[in-house]
Backbone bond lengths (Angstrom), bond angles and torsions (degrees), N, CA, C in turn:
res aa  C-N    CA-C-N  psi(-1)  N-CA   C-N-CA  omega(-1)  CA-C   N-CA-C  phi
1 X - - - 1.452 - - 1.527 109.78 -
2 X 1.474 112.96 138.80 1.616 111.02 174.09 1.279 100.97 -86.35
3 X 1.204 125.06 125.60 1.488 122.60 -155.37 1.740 86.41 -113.72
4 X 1.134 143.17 -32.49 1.381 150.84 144.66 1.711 114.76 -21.38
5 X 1.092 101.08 -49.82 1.903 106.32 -165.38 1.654 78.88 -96.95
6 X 1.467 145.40 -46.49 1.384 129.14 -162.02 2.074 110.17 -70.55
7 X 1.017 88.62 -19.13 1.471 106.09 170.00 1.489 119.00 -88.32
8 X 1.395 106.61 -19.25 1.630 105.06 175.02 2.290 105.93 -98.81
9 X 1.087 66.17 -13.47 1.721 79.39 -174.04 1.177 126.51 -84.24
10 X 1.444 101.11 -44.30 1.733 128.84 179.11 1.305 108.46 -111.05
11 X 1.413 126.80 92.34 1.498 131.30 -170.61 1.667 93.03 -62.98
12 X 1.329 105.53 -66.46 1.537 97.33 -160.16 1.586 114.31 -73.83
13 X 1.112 124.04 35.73 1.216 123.94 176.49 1.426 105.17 -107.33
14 X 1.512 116.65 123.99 1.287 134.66 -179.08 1.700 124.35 -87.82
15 X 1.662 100.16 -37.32 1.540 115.92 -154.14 1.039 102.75 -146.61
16 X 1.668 121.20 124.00 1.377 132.66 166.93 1.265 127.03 -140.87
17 X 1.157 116.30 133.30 1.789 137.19 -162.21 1.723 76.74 -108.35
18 X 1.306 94.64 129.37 1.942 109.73 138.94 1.929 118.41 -54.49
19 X 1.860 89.44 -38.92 1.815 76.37 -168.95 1.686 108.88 -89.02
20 X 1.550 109.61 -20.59 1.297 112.67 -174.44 1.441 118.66 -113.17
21 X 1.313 123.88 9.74 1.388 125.87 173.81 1.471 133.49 90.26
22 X 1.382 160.02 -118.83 1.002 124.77 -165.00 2.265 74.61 -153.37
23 X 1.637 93.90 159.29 1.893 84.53 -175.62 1.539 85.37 -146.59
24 X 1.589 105.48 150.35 1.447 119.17 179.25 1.890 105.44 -81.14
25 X 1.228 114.61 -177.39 1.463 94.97 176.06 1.707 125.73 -72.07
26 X 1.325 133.47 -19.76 1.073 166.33 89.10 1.156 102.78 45.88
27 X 1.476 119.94 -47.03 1.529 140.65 -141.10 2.028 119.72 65.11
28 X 1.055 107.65 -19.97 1.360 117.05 -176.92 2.048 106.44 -43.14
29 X 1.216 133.64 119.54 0.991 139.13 167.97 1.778 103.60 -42.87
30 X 1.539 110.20 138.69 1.629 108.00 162.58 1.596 86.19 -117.43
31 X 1.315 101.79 147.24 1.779 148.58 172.29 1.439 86.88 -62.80
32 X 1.389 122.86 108.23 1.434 112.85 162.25 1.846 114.07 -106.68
33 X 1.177 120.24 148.92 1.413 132.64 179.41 1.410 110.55 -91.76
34 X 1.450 95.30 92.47 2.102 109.66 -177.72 1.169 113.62 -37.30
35 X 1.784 127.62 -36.08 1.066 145.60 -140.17 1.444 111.15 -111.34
36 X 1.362 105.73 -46.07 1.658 119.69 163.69 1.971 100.83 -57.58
37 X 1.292 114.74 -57.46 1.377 103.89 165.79 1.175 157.96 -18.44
38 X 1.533 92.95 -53.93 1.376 123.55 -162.62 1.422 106.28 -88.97
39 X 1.552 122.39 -16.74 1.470 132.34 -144.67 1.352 78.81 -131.86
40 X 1.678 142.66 1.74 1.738 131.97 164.02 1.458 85.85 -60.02
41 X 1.752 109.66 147.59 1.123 115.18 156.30 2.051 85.95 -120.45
42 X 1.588 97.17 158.61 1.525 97.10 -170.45 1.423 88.31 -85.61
43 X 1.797 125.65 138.56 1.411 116.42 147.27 1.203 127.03 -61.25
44 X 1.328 124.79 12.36 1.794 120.84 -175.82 1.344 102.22 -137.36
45 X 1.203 115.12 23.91 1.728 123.19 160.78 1.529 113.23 -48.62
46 X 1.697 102.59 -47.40 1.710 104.27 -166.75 1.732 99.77 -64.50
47 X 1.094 125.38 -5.39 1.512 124.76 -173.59 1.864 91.13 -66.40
48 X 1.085 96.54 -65.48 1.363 105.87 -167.09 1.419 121.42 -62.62
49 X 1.320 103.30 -30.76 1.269 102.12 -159.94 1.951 111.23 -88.27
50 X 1.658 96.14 -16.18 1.287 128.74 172.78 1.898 116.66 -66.23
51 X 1.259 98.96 -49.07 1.613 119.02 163.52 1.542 121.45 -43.49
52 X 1.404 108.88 -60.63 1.271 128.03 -163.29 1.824 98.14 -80.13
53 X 1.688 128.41 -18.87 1.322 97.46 163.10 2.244 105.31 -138.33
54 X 1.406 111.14 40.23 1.300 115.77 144.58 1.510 111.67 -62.20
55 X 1.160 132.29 131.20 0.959 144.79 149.14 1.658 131.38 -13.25
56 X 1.154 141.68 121.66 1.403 131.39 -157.93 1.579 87.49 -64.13
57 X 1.313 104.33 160.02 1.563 116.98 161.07 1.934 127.63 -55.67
58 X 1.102 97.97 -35.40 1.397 106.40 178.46 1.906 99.92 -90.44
59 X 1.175 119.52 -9.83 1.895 117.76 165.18 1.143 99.65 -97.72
60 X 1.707 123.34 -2.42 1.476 107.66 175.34 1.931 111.86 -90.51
61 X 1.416 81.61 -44.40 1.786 93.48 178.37 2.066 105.55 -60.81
62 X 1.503 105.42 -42.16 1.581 74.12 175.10 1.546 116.53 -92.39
63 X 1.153 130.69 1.17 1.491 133.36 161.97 1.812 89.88 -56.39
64 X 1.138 117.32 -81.39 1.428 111.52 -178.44 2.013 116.13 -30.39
65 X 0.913 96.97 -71.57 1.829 95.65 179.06 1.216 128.17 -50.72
66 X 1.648 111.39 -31.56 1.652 124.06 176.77 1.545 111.43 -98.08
67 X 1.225 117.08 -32.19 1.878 118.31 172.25 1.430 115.65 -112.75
68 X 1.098 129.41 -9.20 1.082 138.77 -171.65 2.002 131.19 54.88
69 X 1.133 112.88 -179.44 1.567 121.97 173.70 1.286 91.17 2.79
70 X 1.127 90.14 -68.37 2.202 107.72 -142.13 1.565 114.97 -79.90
71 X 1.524 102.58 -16.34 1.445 97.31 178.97 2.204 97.83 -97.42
72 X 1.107 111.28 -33.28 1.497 103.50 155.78 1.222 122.81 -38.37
73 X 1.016 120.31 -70.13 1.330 136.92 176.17 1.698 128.94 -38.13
74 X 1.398 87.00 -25.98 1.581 102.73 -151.92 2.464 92.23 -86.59
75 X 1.840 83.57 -42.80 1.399 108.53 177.63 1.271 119.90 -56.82
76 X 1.573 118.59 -47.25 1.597 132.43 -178.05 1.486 110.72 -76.62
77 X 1.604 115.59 -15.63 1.180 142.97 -176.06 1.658 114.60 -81.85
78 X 1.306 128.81 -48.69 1.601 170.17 -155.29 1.699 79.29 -83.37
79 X 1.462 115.14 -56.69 1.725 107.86 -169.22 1.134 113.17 -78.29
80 X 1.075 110.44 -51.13 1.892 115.70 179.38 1.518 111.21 -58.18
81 X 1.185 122.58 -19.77 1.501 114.95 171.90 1.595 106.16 -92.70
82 X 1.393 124.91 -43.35 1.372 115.71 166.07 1.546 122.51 -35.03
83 X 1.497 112.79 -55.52 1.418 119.81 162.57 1.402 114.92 -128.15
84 X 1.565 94.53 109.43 1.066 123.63 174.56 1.692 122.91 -54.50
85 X 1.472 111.50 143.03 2.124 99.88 -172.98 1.556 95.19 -63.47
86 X 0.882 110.15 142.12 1.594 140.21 163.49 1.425 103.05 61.68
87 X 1.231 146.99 23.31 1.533 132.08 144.32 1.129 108.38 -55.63
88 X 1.649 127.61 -161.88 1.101 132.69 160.70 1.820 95.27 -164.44
């Protein structure tokens, strides 16, 4: 279960088991839509997905010393347009 998108989907849903399903605070089970689920894309994907190919910090400092400002810039720049804030 994406327990992330069932929480963005299902406000009042508090509590979720993989084996027993998702419960309001109440305890009462909510009916979840597999399909509505499956088709959340997260809006804060580009966080992550942005992380994993910025440049290490130490390829950032010598990108800075050997190309300078503008070629930094140009690199940290190259990612943020690949993934755009809040697409997914």
């Amino acid at each position: 279960m994406n327990h992330k998108a069932i929480y963005a989907l299902y406000p009042q849903v508090v509590t979720i088991d993989d084996g027993t399903g998702a419960f309001d605070a109440q305890g009462s089970r909510v009916e979840i839509d597999a399909s509505a689920v499956a088709a959340w894309a997260d809006p804060e994907e580009y966080k992550f997905q942005r992380a994993a190919e910025y440049p290490s910090i130490p390829d950032q400092f010598d990108l800075l010393y050997h190309g300078g400002y503008d070629a930094w810039k140009a690199a940290i720049q190259a990612v943020k347009d690949k993934y755009p804030k809040g697409q997914a």
